[in-house]
C-alpha distance (Angstrom), angle and dihedral (degrees) to the residues before:
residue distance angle dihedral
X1 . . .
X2 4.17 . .
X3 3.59 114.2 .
X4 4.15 96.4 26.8
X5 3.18 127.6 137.2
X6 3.76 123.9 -168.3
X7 3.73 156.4 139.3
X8 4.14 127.0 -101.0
X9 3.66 117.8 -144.2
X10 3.67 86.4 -90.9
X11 3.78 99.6 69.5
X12 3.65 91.0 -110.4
X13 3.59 117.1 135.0
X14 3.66 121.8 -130.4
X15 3.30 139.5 177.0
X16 4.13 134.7 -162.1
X17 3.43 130.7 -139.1
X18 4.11 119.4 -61.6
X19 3.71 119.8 -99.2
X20 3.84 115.5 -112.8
X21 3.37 111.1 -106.1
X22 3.67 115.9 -102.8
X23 3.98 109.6 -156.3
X24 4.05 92.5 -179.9
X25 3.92 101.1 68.3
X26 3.88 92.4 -174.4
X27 3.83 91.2 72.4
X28 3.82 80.8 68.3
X29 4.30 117.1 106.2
X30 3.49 111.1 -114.4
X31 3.62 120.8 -106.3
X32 3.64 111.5 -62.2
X33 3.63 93.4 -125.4
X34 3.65 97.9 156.7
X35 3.70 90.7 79.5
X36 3.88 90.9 64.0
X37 3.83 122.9 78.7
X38 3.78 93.3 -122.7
X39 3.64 97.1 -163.1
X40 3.58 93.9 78.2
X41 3.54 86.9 51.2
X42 4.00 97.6 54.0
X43 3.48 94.6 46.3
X44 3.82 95.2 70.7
X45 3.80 81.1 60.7
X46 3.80 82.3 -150.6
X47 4.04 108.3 113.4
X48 3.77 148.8 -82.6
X49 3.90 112.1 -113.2
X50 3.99 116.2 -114.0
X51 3.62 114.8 -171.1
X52 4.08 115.5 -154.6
X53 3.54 97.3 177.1
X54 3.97 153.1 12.4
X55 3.81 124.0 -147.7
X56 4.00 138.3 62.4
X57 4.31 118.5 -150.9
X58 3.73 89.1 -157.1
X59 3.79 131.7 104.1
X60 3.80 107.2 -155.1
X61 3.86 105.8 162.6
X62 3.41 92.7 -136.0
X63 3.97 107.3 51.1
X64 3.45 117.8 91.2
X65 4.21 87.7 -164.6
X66 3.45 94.7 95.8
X67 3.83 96.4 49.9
X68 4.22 84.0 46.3
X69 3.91 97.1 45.5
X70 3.71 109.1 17.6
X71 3.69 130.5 -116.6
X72 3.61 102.6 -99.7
X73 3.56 115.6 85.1
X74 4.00 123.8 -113.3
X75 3.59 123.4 -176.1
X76 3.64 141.9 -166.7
X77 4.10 119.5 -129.1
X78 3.75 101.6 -100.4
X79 3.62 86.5 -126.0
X80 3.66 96.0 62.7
X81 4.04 89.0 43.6
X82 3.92 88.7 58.5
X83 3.97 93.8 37.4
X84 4.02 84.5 63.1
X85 3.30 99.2 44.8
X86 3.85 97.7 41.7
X87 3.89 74.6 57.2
X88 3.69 104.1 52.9
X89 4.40 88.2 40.9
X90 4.16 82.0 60.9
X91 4.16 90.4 55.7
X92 3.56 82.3 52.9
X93 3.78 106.8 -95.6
X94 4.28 106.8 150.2
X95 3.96 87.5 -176.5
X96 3.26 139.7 41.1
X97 3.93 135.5 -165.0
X98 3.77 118.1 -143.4
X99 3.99 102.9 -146.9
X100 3.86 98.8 -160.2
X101 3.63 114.6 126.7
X102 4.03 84.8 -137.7
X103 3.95 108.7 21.8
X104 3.85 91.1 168.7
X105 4.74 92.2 49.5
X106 4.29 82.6 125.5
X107 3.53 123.0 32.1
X108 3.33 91.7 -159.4
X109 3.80 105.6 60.0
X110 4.37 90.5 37.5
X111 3.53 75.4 62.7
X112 3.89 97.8 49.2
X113 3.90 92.3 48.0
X114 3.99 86.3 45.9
X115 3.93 89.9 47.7
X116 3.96 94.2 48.5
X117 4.29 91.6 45.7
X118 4.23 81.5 57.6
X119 3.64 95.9 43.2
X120 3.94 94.2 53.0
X121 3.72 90.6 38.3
X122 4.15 93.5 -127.0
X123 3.65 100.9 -171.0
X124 3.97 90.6 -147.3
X125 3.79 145.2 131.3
X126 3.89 127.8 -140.3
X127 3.60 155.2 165.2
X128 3.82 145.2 -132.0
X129 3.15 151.6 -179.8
X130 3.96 121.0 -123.6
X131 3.99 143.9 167.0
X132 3.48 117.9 -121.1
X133 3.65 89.8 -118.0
X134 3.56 106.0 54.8
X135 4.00 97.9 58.5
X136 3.73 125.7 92.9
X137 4.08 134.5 -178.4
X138 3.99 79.1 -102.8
X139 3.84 103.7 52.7
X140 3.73 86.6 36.3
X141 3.72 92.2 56.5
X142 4.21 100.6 47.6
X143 3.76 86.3 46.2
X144 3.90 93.1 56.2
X145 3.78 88.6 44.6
X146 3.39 87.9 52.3
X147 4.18 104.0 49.9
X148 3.54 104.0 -90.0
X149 3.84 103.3 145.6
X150 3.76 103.3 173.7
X151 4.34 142.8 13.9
X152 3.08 122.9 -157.1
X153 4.05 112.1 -147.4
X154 4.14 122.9 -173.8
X155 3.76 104.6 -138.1
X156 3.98 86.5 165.5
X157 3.48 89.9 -172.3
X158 4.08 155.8 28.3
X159 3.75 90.3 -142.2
X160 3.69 127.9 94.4
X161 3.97 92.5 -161.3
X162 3.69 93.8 45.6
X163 3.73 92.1 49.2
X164 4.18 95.1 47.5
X165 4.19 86.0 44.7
X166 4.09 91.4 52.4
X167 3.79 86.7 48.1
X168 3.82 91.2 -126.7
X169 4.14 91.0 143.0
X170 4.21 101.3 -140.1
X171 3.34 140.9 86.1
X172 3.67 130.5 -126.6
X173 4.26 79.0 -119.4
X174 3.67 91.3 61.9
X175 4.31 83.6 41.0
X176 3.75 85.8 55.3
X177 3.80 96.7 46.0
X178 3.69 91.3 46.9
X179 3.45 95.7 48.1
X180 3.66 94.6 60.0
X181 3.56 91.4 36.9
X182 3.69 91.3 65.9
X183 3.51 95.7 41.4
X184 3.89 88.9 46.9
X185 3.87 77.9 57.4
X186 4.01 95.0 60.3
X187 3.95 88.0 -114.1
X188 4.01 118.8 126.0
X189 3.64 118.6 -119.7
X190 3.77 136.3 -139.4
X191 3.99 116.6 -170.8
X192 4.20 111.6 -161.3
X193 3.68 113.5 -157.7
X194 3.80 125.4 -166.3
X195 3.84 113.5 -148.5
X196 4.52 123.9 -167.8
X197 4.07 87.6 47.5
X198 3.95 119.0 168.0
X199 4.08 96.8 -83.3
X200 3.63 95.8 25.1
X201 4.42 112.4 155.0
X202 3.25 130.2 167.3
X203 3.61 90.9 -95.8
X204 3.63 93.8 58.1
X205 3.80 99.1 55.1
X206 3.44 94.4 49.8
X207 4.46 87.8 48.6
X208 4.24 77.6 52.7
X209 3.75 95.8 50.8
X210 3.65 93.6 40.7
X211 3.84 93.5 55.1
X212 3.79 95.2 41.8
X213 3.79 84.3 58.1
X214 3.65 89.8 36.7
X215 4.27 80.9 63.3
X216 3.22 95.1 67.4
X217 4.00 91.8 -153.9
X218 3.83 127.4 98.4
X219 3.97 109.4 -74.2
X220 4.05 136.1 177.5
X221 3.62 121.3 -144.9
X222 3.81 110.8 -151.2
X223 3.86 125.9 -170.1
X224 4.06 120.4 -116.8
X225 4.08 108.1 -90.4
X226 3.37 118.9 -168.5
X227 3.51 99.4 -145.7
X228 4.20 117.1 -167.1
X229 3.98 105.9 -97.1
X230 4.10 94.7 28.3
X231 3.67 114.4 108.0
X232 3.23 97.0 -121.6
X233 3.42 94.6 68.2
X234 3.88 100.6 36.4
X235 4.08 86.6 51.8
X236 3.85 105.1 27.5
X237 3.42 99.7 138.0
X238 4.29 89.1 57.6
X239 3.81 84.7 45.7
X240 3.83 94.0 51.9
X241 3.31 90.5 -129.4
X242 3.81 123.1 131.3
X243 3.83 132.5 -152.5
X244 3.76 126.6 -141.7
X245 3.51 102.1 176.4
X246 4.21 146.8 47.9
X247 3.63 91.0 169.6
X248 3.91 109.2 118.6
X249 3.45 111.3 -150.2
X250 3.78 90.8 64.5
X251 3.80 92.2 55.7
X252 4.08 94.4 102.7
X253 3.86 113.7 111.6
X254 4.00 85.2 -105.2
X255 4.11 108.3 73.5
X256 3.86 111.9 66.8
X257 3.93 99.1 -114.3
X258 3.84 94.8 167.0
X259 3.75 147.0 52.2
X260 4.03 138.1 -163.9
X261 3.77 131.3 -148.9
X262 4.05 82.8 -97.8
X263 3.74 106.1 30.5
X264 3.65 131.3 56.9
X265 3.39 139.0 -155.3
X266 3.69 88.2 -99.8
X267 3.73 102.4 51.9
X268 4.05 84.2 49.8
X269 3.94 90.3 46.2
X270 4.23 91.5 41.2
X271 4.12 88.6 47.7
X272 3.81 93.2 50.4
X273 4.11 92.6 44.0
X274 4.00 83.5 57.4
X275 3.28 88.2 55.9
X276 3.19 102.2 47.6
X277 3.73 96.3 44.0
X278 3.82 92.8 57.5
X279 4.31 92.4 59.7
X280 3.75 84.1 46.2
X281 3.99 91.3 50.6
X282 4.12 85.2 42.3
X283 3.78 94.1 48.2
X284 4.01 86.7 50.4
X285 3.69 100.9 47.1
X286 3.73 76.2 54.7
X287 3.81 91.5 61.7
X288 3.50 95.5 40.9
X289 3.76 90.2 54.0
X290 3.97 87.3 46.9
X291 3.49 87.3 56.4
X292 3.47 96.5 49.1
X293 3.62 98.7 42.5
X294 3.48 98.5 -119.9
X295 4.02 99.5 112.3
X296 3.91 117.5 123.1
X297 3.45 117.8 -124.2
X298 4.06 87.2 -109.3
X299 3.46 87.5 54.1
X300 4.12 106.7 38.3
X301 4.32 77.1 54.5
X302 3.36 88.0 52.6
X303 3.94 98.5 51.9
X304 3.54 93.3 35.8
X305 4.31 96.4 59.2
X306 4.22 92.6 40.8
X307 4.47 76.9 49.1
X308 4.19 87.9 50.1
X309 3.81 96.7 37.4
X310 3.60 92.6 58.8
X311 3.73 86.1 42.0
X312 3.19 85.7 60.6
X313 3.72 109.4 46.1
X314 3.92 85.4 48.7
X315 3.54 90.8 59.0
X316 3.83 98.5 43.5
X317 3.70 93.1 33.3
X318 3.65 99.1 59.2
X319 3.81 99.9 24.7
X320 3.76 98.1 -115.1
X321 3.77 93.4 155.3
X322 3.96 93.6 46.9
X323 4.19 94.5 50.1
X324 4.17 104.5 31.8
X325 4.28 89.3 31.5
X326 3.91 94.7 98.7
X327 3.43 115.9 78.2
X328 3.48 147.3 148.2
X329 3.78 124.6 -80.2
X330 4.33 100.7 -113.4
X331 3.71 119.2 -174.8
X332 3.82 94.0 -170.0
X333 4.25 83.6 72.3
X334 3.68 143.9 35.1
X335 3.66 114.1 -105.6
X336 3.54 94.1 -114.4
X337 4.11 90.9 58.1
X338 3.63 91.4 55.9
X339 3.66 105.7 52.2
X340 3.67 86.2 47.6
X341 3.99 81.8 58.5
X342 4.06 85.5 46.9
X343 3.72 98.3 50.4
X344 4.28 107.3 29.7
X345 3.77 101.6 80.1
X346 4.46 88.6 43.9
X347 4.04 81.9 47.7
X348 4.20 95.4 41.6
X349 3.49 88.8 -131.0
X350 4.21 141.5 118.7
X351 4.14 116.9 -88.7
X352 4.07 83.3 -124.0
X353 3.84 92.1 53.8
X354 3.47 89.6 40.9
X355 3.63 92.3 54.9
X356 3.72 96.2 41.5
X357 3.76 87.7 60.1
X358 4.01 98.8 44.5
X359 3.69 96.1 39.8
X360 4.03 94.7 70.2
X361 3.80 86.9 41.3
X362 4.30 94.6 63.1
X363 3.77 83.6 30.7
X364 3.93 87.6 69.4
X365 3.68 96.3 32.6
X366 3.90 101.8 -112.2
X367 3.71 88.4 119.6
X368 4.08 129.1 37.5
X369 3.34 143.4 177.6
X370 3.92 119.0 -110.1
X371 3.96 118.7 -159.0
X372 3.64 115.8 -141.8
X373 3.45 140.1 -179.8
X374 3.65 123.4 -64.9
X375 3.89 94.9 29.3
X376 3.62 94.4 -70.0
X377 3.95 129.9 139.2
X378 4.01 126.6 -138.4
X379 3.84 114.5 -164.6
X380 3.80 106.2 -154.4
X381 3.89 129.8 172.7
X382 3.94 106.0 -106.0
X383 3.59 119.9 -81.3
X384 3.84 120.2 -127.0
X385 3.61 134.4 -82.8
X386 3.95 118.5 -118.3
X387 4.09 95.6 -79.2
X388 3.94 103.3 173.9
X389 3.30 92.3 99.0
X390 3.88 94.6 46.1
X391 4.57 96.7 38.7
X392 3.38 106.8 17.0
X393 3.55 100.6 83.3
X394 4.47 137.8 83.5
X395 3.88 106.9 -112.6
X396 4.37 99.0 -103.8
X397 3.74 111.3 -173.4
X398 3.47 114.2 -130.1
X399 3.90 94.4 -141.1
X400 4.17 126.0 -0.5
X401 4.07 105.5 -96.3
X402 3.39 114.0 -121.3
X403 3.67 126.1 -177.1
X404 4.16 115.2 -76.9
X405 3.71 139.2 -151.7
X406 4.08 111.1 -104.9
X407 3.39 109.1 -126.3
X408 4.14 109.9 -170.4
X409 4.69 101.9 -120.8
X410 3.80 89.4 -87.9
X411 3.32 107.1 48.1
């Protein structure tokens, strides 16, 4: 296989020939999809991932994107983007999450894809990724008319020097101004913030903090990871950045790997506890209001999907449904109650909140009941729907794209 790298029985390392490159990304097969059960994917209600793009221009010495996807930008005909998504709305998908690093890299084509979701009337939901510097009152406007709920931008940080050092190219100014552009828009926003960067003090985390607050949207403050390939890494010493670990497992934006000349380990680890301990005081005022019955409806919604996702990851994670699924055909309750009985005690949860979790799931067909022989039950996740038609085809543009004229959604 070109482009594989891998490891022979005796430890060594090895790695095949590259890949050729392949600068026209709609040549590439659709996801194979087919070979997932799906089911466990719609009932999380939460998206398939569509990818429109590869490729990222800038040089922030901490990203490891560009060394992943390449600088140069490659894009899919907007067409094709909208024929696969117009495909994974009919298996039942209501939202969607565009994967590129930089969704919004040409104004001109976001546009297209936005322009071809309104002309087919796709009733769907999605997400992107975006700077802060490539977003207008324009774009902003045909992606709200055309389902985009939420963008994620990376401020990384609070501090003007920090951001000119890392080579990001914004200011938290244009963050601001983007931020309430965006929400001007009617489109949710997500702020990512990067904490341990080269020149980090004190003083600086606390300017980052404050301004994430100062947002007043939802943000996520990630620790420094110096990922092989990023700069950081390869010149840490020149960065004044120091790593304590090679160990793998810890490489995930949440375990403080690195330290400056002014910031420890410690003041990275104690500024990321904070954090963490505020959503966990949030999510319990929102139990204590459940209990109460004081929850808004926004809110009890709220509770009740973070209460069904990890429902949900229990019961795929460990394979609850797979090992307590069989049971025995009982009269004396519906079959609903008793695998409820079967699976509570694997999940460490009530039979009633069992229930109120699996009931919604055979309500909407992503899990079923399977007689078998000898009067017993099987509970299995849904199998798939006939998808050749849908997967099993290359990505062939209807029509070469070509650069359009940006009319604002009224014109």
């Amino acid at each position: 296989m070109l482009g594989a790298t891998w490891r022979n029985t005796d430890g060594e390392i090895l790695r095949n020939l590259p890949r050729p490159f392949q600068p026209k990304i709609d040549l590439w097969p659709r996801p194979a999809w087919h070979l997932l059960k799906l089911s466990r994917y719609l009932a999380f209600e939460d998206g398939a991932s569509v990818l429109t793009s590869r490729g990222c221009p800038h040089r922030c010495v901490f990203c490891v994107g560009r060394k992943m996807i390449g600088a140069r930008g490659r894009f899919r005909d907007p067409i094709a983007v909208v024929d696969e998504m117009e495909a994974l709305a009919q298996l039942g998908f209501k939202r969607l999450r565009v994967e590129d690093d930089l969704f919004t890299f040409r104004k001109e084509r976001a546009v297209a894809i936005c322009q071809e979701i309104d002309r087919r009337k796709l009733s769907i939901r999605w997400r992107a990724y975006a700077r802060v510097d490539t977003v207008d009152p324009q774009l902003l406007e045909w992606m709200k008319k055309a389902g985009c709920e939420r963008l994620l931008f990376g401020a990384e940080s609070g501090s003007p020097e920090i951001l000119k050092r890392i080579r990001k190219g914004i200011t938290p100014e244009q963050t601001r101004q983007a931020v309430e552009m965006t929400r001007k828009a009617g489109i949710g926003v997500l702020s990512s913030f990067v904490l341990g960067l080269p020149g980090e003090t004190p003083e600086t985390l606390k300017q980052t903090v404050e301004f994430a607050d100062s947002l007043k949207v939802p943000y996520s403050l990630n620790l420094l990871t110096p990922y092989v390939g990023t700069e950081v890494r390869d010149c840490s010493k020149e960065w004044g950045i120091r790593i304590h670990s090679d160990d793998w497992k810890f490489y995930g934006q949440g375990y403080p790997l690195t330290s400056t000349p002014a910031v420890t380990r410690r003041h990275l680890s104690n500024a990321v506890k904070k954090y963490q301990e505020g959503i966990r005081r949030y999510l319990q005022e929102l139990l204590e209001r459940a209990e109460k019955g004081t929850l808004t409806q926004k809110d009890g919604e709220e509770l009740e999907r973070h209460r069904h996702w990890d429902f949900l990851r229990s019961l795929i994670g460990k394979e609850v449904l797979e090992r307590h699924g069989v049971l025995p055909a009982d009269m004396s309750e519906d079959d609903i109650a008793a695998l409820a009985r079967s699976v509570a005690r694997p999940l460490g949860i009530s039979r009633k909140e069992a229930r109120r979790h699996l009931a919604p799931l055979v309500l909407a067909g992503h899990i079923l009941p399977i007689r078998m022989e000898g009067g017993k039950i099987r509970w299995d996740w849904s199998p798939n729907k006939d998808l050749g038609h849908i997967f099993n085809r290359q990505y062939l543009p209807a029509t070469p794209f070509q650069p359009i004229h940006c009319p604002s959604v009224e014109g």
